[in-house]
C-alpha positions in Angstrom: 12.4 -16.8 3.2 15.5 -16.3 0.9 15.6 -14.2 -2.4 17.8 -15.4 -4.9 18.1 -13.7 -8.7 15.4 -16.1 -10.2 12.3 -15.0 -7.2 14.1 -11.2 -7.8 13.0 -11.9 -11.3 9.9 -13.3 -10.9 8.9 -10.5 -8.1 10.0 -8.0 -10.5 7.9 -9.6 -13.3 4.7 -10.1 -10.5 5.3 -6.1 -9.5 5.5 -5.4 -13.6 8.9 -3.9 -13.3 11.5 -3.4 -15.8 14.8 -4.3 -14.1 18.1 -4.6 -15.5 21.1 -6.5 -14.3 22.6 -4.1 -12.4 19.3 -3.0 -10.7 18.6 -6.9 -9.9 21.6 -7.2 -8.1 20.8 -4.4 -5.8 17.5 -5.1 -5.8 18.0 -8.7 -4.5 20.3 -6.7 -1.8 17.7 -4.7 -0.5 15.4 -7.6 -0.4 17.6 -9.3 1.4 17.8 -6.8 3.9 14.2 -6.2 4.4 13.4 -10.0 5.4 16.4 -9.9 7.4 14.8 -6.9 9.5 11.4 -8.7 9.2 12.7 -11.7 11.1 14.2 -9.8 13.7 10.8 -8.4 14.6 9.5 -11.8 14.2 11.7 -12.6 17.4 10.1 -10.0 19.8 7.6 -11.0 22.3 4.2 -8.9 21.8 2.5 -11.3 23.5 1.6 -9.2 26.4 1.4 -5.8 24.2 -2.7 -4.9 23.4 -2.3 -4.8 19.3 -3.9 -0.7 19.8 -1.7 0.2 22.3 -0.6 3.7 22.4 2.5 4.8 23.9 1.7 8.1 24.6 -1.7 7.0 26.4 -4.1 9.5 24.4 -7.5 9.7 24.1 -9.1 9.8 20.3 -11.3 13.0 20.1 -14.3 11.8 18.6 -17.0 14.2 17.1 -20.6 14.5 15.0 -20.6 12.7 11.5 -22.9 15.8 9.9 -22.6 16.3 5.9 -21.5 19.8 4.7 -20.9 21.6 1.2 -22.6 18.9 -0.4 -21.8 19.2 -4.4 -24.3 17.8 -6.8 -23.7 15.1 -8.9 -23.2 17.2 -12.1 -20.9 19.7 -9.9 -18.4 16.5 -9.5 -18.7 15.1 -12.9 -18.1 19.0 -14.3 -14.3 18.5 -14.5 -13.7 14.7 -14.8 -12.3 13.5 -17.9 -14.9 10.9 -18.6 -18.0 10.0 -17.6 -21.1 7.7 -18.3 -24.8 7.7 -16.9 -23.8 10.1 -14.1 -20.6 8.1 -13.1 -16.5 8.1 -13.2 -15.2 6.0 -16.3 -12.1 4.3 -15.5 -9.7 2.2 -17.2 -10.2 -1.4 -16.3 -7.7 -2.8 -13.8 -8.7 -6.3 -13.8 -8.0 -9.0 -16.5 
């Protein structure tokens, strides 16, 4: 995949960035770059490589799931800046 200045534009736009002309130019550079990289590792063979492999061939210490220092549900909505029927309010994210 090639970047050129309109899909550095339009990937700015998508990412809701502000970007001069100068910025774009560099920006396109380092874009560049990054796929550039991204097909190298394209190229090497992992076919043979088990995808949670660990070089270092250690062991995960695994221990009990037990609750602790519960807080109540007042307690955690003491120092929040907004709340409603005993939850967080956020600002929406979707459109």
């Amino acid at each position: 995949m090639e970047f050129d200045k309109n899909s550095t534009i339009k990937l700015a736009k998508l990412a809701r960035l502000s970007v001069n002309d100068n910025q774009l130019n560099s920006l396109e550079k380092d874009l560049k770059s990054i796929l550039k990289f991204i097909d190298q590792l394209k190229e090497i063979n992992t076919e043979d490589i088990d995808p949670t492999s660990n070089s270092l061939d250690q062991k995960l210490i695994l221990r009990d799931d037990i609750a602790e220092n519960t807080l109540s549900n007042e307690d955690l909505l003491k120092n929040v800046p907004e709340s409603e029927l005993g939850f967080f309010v956020v600002p929406k994210v979707i459109e």
